[in-house]
Every structure is written in C-alpha cells, then in structure tokens.
C-alpha positions in Angstrom: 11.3 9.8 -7.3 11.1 13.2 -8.6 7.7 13.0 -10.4 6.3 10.9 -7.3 7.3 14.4 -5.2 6.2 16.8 -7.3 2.5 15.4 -8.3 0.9 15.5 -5.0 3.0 18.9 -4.3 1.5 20.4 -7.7 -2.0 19.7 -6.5 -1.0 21.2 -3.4 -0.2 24.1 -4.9 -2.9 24.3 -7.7 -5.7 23.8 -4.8 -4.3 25.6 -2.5 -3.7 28.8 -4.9 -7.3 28.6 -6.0 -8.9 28.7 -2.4 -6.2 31.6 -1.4 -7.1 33.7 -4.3 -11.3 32.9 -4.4 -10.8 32.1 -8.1 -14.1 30.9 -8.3 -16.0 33.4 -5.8 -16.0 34.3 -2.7 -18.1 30.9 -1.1 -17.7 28.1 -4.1 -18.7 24.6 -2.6 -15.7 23.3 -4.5 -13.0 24.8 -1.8 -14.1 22.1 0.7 -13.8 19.5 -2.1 -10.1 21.4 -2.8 -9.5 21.5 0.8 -9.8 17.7 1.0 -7.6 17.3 -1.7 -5.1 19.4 -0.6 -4.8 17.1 2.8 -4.6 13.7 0.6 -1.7 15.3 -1.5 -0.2 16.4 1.8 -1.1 12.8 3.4 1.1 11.1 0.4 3.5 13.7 0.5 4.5 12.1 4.1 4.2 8.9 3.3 6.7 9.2 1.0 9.1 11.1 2.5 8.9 8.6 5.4 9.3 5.8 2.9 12.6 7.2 2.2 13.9 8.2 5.4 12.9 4.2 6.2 14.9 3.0 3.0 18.0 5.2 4.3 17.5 3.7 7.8 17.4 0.0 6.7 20.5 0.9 4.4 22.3 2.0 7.2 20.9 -0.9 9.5 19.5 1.7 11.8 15.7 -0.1 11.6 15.3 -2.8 14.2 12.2 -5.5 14.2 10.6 -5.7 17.7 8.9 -8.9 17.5 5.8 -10.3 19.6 2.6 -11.8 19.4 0.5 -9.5 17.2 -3.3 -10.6 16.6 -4.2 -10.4 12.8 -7.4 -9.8 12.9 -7.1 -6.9 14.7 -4.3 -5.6 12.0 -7.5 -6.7 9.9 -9.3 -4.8 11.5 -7.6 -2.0 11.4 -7.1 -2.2 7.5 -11.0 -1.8 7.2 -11.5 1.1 9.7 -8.6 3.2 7.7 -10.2 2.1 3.8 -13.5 1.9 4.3 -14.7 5.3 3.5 -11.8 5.4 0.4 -13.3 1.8 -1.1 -17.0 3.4 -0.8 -15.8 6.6 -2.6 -13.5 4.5 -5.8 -16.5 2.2 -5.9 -14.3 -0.6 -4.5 -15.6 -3.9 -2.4 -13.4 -4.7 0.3 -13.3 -8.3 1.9 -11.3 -9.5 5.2 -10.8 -13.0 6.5 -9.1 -14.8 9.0 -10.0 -18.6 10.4 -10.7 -18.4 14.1 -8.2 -20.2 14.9 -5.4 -18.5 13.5 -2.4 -18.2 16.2 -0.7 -15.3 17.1 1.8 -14.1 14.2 5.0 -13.3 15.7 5.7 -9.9 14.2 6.6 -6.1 15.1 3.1 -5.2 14.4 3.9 -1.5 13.6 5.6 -2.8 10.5 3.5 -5.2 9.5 0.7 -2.7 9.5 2.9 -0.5 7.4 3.5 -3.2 4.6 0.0 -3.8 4.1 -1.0 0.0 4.2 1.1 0.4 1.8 0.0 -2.9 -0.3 -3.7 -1.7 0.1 -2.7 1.3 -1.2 -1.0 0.3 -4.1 -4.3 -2.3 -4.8 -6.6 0.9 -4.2 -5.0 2.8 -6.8 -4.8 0.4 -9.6 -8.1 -1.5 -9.4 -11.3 0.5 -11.1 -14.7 1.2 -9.5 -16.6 -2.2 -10.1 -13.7 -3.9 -8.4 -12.9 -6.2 -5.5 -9.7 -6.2 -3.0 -9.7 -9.1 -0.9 -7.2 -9.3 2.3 -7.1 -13.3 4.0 -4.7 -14.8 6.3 -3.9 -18.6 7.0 -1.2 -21.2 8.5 0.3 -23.4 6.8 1.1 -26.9 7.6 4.6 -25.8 9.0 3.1 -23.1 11.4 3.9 -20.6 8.8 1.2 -17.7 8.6 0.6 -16.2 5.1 -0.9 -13.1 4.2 -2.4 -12.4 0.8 -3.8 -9.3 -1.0 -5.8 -10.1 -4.1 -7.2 -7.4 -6.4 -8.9 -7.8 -9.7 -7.4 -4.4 -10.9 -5.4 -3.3 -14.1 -1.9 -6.0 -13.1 1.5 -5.8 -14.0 3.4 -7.6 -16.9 5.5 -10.4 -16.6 8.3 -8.7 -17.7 8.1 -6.0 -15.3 8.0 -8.1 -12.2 11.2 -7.5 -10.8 11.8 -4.0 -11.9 8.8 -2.4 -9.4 10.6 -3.8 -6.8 13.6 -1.9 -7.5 14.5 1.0 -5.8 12.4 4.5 -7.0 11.4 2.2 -10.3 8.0 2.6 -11.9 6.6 0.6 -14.4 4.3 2.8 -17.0 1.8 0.5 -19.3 -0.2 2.0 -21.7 -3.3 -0.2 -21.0 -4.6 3.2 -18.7 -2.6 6.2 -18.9 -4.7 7.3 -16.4 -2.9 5.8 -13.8 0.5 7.4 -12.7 2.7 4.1 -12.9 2.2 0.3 -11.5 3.7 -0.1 -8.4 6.1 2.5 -6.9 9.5 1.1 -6.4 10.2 2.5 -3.4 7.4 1.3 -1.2 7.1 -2.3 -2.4 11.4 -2.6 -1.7 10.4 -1.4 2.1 8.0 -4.2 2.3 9.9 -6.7 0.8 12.6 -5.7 3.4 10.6 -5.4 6.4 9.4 -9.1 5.3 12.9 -9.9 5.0 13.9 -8.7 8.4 11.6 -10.8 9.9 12.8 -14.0 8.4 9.7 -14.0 5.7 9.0 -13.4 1.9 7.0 -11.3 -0.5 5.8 -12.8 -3.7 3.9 -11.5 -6.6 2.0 -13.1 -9.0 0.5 -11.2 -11.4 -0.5 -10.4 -15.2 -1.7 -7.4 -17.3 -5.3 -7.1 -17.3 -5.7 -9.8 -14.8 -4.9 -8.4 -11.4 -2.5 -8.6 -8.7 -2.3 -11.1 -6.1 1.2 -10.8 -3.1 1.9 -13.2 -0.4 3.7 -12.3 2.6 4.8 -15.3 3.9 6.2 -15.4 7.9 8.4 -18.3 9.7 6.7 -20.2 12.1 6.5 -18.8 15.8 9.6 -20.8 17.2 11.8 -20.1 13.6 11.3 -16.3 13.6 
C-alpha cells in the first residue's frame, strides 16, 4: 500500500515542482501536459484513499447495499462516457453490449458502478495500445444477470489468482516491468465484497500473456 501512495504523490510532486519553479522556461507547452498529469495522480490518489476508507467501512459493517432496479445499459453507458477519451489516448478499442431485453438488475447502482470503474481500470492499465476491452451483460436461465469484462492485455498467472485478491497484495511479473503490478489487492477485495453483499460472485479467469476475463454474477431479482 505504501508504494501505491507514494507513486502518484511523487509525480505530484515532480510535476508540480517543475511548473512552480519554470524549470523549462518561462511558457514551455509541456506545463499543460504536467498540469494534466498532476490531476490524474491526484484523481488516483482519491480513489485510493477512498478504497480504503470503504475496506475499513465494510470491516466494521458500517457499508450498507441500497438495492433497486438499476438499468445496465445506462451503467453501460456511463462506462463509455467516463473511458472514452482514456481508450482513444492508450490506443485501446472499447466494446459495450447488452440484449434489449435485459431486465432490470436489482443492485445499489452506486456500487455497482464503482466495481466496474474500478475493473475498467485495472483492464485499462494492463492491456497495450493495439488492444480490445469488451464490457457485455446477459441473464441466465435462472434470472441471474452476469456481467463480464474481457481484455486481451498482459494476464495474470495461475498461481497468482488468489493472492491479488488479497488485501493490499500485488502481483509483480516480469513479462513487462513497465507496468507497476497486476491487479491491486485492495480494489479487486472491494469488489469482490460489494459482489458479495449483494448475494453475487466475482470470478476470474485468466493466464499470462493471454488476458483477463471477470464475471460478476448477481441473484435473480426475487433471491437478492
């Protein structure tokens, strides 16, 4: 947890140093690029301090699920509208699909929207330009709904499955050290909690070099 506070606040710092002391002249282009950064690193920052003020409150029981009928297209649709311009930028092609006739998923939609922020995310940042993230939803026979992210990015070993969903665990592979760790613990134990609370699962399938696919799997309407 240490090095995932201290990365984005070093570039906060480095950046941020650089514009306050015109290091490269007085009107550089690059400050706006800098300035940008700055806000990501700040933007992650958050996020992960509110990761773990969400692991404290579900450790304490002091998270409750507000369940009720929450379209999934429109969580869809809000996926694309908050990566679009990210995908464009990494190179990335983004895909989204629903059948029309997908029911309601009953779900606090606030949290669902967090797990798959942060499962987009994690996708995003471990798939290389060239590379596809596909988000689909269906029902299964039961009335279940399931929601799967496939990416065709770097992947996880086998071995290594259960360890990112440990608490602050990180799992470091050497097939691109450019990449700061597969899967930070922390934010996939939230969602397999929140999919928990709500009477669901998350599942991973994956391999090195092969991708990443995760199911999140909710009750039927009348079981959740």
């Amino acid at each position: 947890m240490s090095h995932e506070l201290r990365t984005p606040l070093n570039a906060i710092i480095g950046f941020s140093d650089i514009i306050r002391t015109s290091a490269l002249g007085e009107s550089d282009p690059r400050y706006r690029e800098y300035a940008h950064d700055i806000y990501e690193s700040g933007q992650h920052l958050l996020d992960l301090v509110s990761d773990v003020l969400d692991l404290s409150r579900l450790n304490t029981g002091d998270i409750e699920i507000h369940k009720e009928p929450v379209s999934v297209a429109a969580i869809f649709d809000s996926c694309k509208r908050m990566y679009a311009h990210r995908a464009d930028k990494l190179g990335l092609r983004l895909k989204f699909s629903t059948p029309d006739d997908l029911p309601p998923l009953h779900a606090d939609m606030l949290r669902v929207r967090q797990v798959l922020y942060n499962l987009m995310d994690n996708a995003m940042k471990f798939t290389s330009a060239g590379g596809i993230i596909e988000v689909l939803a269906r029902e299964n026979k039961d009335g279940a709904i399931a929601i799967e992210i496939h990416d065709n990015g770097i992947g996880i070993a086998k071995e290594h499955h259960d360890l990112i969903f440990e608490k602050f665990g990180q799992v470091r592979d050497s097939i691109d050290h450019s990449h700061e760790g597969v899967g930070v613990g922390i934010g996939l134990a939230l969602c397999r909690r929140f999919l928990e609370l709500h009477g669901g699962t998350l599942t991973l399938k994956s391999a090195l070099g092969e991708g990443t696919s995760i199911t999140l799997l909710f009750p039927p309407a009348e079981n959740a």
